[in-house]
C-alpha positions in Angstrom: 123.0 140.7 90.1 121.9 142.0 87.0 118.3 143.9 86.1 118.0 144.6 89.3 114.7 146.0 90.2 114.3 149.6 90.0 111.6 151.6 91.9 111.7 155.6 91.4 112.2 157.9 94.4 109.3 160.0 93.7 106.8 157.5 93.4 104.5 157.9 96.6 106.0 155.0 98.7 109.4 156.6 98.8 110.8 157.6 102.0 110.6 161.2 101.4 106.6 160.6 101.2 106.1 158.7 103.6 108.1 160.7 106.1 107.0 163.5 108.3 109.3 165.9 109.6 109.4 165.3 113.4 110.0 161.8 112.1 113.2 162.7 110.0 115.1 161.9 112.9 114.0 158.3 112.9 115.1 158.1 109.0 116.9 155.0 109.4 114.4 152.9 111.2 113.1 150.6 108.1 110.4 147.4 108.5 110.5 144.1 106.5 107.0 142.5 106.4 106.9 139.3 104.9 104.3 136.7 104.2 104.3 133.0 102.6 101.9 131.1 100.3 98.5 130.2 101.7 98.5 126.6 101.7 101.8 126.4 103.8 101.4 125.1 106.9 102.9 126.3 110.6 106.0 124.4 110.5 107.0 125.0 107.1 106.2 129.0 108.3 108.9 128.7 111.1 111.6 127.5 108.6 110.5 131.0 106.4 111.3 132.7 110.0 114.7 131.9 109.6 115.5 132.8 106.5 113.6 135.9 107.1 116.0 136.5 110.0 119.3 135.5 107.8 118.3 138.7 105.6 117.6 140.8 108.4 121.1 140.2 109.9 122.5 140.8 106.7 120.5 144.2 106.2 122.1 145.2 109.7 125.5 144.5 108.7 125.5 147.6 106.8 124.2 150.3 109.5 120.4 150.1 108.5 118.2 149.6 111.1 115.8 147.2 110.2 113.4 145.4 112.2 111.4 142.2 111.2 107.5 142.4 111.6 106.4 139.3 112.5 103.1 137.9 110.7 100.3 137.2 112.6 99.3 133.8 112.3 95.8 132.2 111.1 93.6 130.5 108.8 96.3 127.6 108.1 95.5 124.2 106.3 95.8 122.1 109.4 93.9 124.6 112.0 90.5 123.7 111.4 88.6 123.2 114.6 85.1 124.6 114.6 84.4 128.1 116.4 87.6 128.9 117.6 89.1 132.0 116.6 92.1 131.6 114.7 93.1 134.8 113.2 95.0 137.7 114.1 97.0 135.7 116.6 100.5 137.3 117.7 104.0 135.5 117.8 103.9 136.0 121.9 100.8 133.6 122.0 103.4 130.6 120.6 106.9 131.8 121.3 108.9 134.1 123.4 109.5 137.3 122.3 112.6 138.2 124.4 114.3 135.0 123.3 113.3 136.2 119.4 114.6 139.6 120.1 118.1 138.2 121.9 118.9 137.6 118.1 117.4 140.0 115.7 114.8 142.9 116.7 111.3 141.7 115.7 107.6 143.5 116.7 104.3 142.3 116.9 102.2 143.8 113.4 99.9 145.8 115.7 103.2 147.1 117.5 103.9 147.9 113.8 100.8 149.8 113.0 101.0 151.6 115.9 104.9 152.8 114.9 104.2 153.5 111.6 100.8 155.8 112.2 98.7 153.4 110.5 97.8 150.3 108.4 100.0 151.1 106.0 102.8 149.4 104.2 104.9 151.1 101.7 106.2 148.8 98.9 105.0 144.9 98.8 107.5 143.0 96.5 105.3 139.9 95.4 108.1 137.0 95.1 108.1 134.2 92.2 110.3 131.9 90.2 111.2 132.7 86.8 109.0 131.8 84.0 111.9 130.6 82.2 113.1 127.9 85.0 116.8 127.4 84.9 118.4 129.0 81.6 121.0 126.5 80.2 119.9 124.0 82.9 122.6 126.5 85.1 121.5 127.9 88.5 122.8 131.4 89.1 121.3 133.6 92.0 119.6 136.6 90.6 116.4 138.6 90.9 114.4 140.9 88.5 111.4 143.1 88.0 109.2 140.6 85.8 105.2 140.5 84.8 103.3 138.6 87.8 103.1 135.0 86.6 100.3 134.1 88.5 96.8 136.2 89.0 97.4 138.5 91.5 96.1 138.5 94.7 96.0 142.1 95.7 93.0 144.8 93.6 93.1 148.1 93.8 90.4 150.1 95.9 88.9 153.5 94.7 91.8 155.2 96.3 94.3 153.8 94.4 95.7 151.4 97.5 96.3 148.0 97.3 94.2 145.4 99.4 95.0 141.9 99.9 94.8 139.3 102.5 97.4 141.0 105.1 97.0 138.1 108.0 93.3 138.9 107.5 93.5 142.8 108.3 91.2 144.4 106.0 91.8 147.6 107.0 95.6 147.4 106.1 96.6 148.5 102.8 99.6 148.9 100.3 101.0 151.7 98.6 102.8 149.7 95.8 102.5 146.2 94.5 105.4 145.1 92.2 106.2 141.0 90.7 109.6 140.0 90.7 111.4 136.8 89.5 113.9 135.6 92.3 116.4 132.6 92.8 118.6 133.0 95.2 119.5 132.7 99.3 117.6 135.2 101.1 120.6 137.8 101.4 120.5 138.2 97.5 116.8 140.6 98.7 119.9 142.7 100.5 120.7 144.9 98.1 117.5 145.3 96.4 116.4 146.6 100.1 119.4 148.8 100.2 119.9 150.3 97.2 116.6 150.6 94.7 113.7 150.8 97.2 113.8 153.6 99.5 110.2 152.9 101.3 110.2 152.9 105.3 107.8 149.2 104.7 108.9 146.7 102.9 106.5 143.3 102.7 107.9 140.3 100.7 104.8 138.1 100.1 105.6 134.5 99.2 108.8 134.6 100.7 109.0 130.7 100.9 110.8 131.2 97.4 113.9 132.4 99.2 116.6 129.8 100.2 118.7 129.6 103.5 121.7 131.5 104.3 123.5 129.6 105.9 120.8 126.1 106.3 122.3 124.1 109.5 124.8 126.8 110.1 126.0 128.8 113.0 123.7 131.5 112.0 120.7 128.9 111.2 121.0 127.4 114.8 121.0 130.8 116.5 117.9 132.1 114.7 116.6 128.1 115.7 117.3 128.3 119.1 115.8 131.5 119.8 112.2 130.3 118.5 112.0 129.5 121.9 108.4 128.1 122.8 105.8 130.5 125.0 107.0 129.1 128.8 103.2 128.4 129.3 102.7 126.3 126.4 105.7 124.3 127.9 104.5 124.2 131.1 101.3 122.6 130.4 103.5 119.9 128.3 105.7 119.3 131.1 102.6 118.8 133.7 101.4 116.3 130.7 104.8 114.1 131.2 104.5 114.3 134.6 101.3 113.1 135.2 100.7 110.5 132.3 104.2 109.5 131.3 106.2 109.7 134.5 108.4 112.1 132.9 110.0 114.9 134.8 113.3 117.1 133.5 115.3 116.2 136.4 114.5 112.1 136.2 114.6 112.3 132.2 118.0 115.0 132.3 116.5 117.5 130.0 116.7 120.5 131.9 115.7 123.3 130.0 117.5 126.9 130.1 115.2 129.5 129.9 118.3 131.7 128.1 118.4 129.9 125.0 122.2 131.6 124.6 123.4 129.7 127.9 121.3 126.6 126.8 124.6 123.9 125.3 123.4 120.3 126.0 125.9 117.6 125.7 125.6 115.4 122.8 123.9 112.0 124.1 123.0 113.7 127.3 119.6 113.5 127.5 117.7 110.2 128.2 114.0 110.9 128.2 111.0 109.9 129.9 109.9 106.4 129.5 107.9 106.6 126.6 108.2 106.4 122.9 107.3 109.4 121.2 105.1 108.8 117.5 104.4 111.6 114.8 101.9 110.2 112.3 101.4 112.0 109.9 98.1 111.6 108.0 95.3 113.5 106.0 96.9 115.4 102.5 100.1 112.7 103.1 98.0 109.8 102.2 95.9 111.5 99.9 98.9 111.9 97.8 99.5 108.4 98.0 102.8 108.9 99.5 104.4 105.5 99.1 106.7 106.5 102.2 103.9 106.3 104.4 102.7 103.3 106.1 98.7 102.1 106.6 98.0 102.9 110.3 98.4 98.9 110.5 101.7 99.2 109.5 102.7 102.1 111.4 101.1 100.3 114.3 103.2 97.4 113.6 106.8 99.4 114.0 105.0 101.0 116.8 104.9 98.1 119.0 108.0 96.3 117.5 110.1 99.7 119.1 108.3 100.0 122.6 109.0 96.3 123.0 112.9 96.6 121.6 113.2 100.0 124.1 111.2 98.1 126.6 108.3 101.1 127.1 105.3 100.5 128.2 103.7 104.1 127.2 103.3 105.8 124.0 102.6 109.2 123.0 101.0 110.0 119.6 101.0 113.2 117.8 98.4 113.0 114.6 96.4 115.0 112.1 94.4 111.6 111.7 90.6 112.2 111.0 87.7 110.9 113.0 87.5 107.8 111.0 91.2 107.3 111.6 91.7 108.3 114.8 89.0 105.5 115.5 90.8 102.7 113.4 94.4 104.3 115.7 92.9 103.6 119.4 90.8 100.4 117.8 94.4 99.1 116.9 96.2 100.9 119.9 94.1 101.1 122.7 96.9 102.1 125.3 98.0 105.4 123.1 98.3 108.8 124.8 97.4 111.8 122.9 97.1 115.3 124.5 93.3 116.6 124.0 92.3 119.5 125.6 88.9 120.6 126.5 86.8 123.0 124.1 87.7 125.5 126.9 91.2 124.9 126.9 91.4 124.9 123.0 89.9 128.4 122.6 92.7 129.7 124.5 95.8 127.6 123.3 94.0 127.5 119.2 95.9 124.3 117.2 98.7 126.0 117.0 99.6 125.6 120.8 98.4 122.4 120.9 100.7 121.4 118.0 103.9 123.4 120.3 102.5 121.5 123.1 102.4 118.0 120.8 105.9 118.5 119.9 107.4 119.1 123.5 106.0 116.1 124.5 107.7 114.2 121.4 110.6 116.1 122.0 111.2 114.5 125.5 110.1 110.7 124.5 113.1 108.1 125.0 112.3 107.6 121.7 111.1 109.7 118.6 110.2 108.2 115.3 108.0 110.7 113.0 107.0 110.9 109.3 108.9 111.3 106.1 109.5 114.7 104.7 107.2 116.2 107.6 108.1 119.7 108.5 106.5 118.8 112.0 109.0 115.8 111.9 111.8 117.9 111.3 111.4 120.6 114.1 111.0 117.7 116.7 114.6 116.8 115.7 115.8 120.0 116.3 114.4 120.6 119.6 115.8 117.2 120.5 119.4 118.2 119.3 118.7 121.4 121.7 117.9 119.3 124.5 120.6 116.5 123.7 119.6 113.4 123.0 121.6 110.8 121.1 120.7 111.1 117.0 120.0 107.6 116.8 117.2 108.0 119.4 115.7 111.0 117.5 116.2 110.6 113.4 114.0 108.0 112.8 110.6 107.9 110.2 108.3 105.2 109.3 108.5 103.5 106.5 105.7 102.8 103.8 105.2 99.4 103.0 106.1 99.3 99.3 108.5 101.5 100.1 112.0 100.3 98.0 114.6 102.1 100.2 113.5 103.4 103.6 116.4 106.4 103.7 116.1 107.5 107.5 116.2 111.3 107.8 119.2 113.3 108.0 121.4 114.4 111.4 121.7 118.0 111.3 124.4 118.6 114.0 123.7 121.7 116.3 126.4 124.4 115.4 127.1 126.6 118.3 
């Protein structure tokens, strides 16, 4: 690693600053924030997770306790039902924390305030490419303090801290805002952490420009199957099954273990409920005129041709379809089931439990077939390949109808 980036140890977010003395004791407890680009949506957040937790493993390794602060979710792309809170929403409202914390330790951001005596985070390392792009069209994994590339989204206040978005926190502040120019696997941040930057808080904003450790490794599974779901979220998937699609855990052989260390499902053991299990991906897929994506006519078309080849009667639809679309859907597939809860019931579970809840009920379907290059897609297959099922029941995508090739998405094999 070469030009690594150098902070000086008596700038104010050092450790010897930001340190009291009945703390001293407590030197070696450090924090990695971390926060990805604004547009990116919940899924695509849950893959930064892991590589988030790749780094803080790696950190460990060397005797430095670190723990992983985990963002508080809001305000994304997809979550836009009217006057419903959506800010400010902790991990424990979507996943367990004691299966997140059976693999790395990881705290709430208030938990984190509350540790650190205040809305304060030390050092926020602001994550980009390199202007340059590859130098001799060769890709080496290096990192370097570099002029921001892009405006930058964090002004300075009139007491010389740092304000920014911070999960929509406005009282939270930094000490220290620096660019730097990475390309690499998230490990490369390692020594950076170790060695240069001696603040207690770290935050690496647009950490979505790291790369995985170890991607569909031993290490990439465990941090997978520890994301496991908040137990009433899957609850109020599994009464869905049982009352609409006759699908039950003992009937379907998915039973679920609530320690995701003891959970090992036999390859091909699962069978499902009786019911073929559709994500449909719509809204800024089409816009972009996707040629991998069907019309809903077409999508309707497969979806009919595979209940009839798999002989089910019931489907279940997952979509970010719009009014007008969702119209055209049950116009052209009147006997679809879709979970809707009431205005009630959305306040408390916000979009992003009904998306966990959306993708349980896929993830138990005889049947999956989802949408090309979907992020939502992708994580349905791997809760499948946690709970079993055959790959040729679960890898499948639609197909868009000028579409050349229709490549059918990868198996990534669980790795105990």
């Amino acid at each position: 690693m070469k030009n690594c980036i150098s902070v000086k140890n008596d700038n104010v977010f050092s450790a010897s600053h930001t340190l009291t003395a009945p703390m001293a004791a407590a030197r070696e407890l450090r924090y990695l924030l971390y926060d990805v680009n604004p547009p990116e949506g919940f899924n695509l957040r849950r893959d930064v997770y892991i590589r988030m937790a790749a780094l803080v493993k790696t950190l460990r390794k060397t005797g430095d306790d670190w723990v992983l602060v985990l963002p508080p979710w809001g305000r994304l792309y997809h979550w836009q039902s009217p006057n419903i809170h959506q800010i400010h929403i902790p991990w424990g409202e979507f996943f367990s924390l004691t299966s997140l914390q059976a693999n790395i330790p990881v705290i709430e951001y208030e938990e984190f305030i509350a540790e650190n005596g205040g809305p304060f985070i030390d050092q926020v390392l602001v994550m980009q490419n390199y202007a340059e792009g590859w130098t001799d069209g060769k890709w080496e994994e290096k990192v370097d303090e570099r002029p921001c590339i892009e405006k930058l989204m964090y002004s300075k206040d009139k007491q010389g801290y740092y304000r920014g978005w911070f999960w929509g926190y406005e009282e939270t502040r930094a000490r220290n805002v620096t660019c730097i120019s990475v390309q690499g696997h998230a490990s490369i941040m390692a020594p950076v952490l170790q060695g240069n930057i001696t603040a207690i808080s770290v935050m690496l904003d647009r950490a979505e420009t790291l790369l995985h450790d170890d991607y569909a490794g031993k290490h990439y599974w465990d941090t997978r199957r520890s994301m496991v779901f908040a137990k009433h979220l899957r609850l109020i998937g599994d009464d869905f099954r049982a009352k609409h699609l006759n699908s039950t855990d003992d009937r379907d052989h998915t039973i679920y273990i609530e320690d995701w260390k003891r959970m090992k499902a036999k390859p091909g053991s699962a069978k499902g409920g009786p019911y073929l299990g559709v994500h449909l991906r719509r809204k800024d897929f089409i816009w972009g005129h996707r040629e991998d994506v069907p019309s809903l006519k077409g999508a309707v078309q497969k979806i009919r041709s595979l209940m009839k080849k798999h002989k089910l009667d019931k489907v279940f639809v997952a979509t970010d379809a719009d009014a007008e679309d969702l119209k055209e859907l049950r116009r052209l597939l009147p006997d679809m089931l879709r979970f809707e809860p009431s205005k009630e019931d959305l306040e408390l579970l916000r979009d992003g439990g009904v998306a966990i809840i959306d993708q349980w009920i896929c993830a138990h379907a005889r049947f999956f077939i989802g949408t090309s290059v979907s992020t939502f897609s992708f994580r349905i297959h791997e809760e499948r390949e946690i709970l079993g099922f055959e790959p040729k029941t679960t890898y499948n995508r639609f197909c868009g109808e000028t579409e050349k090739e229709c490549e059918q998405p990868t198996h990534w094999k669980i790795v105990y």
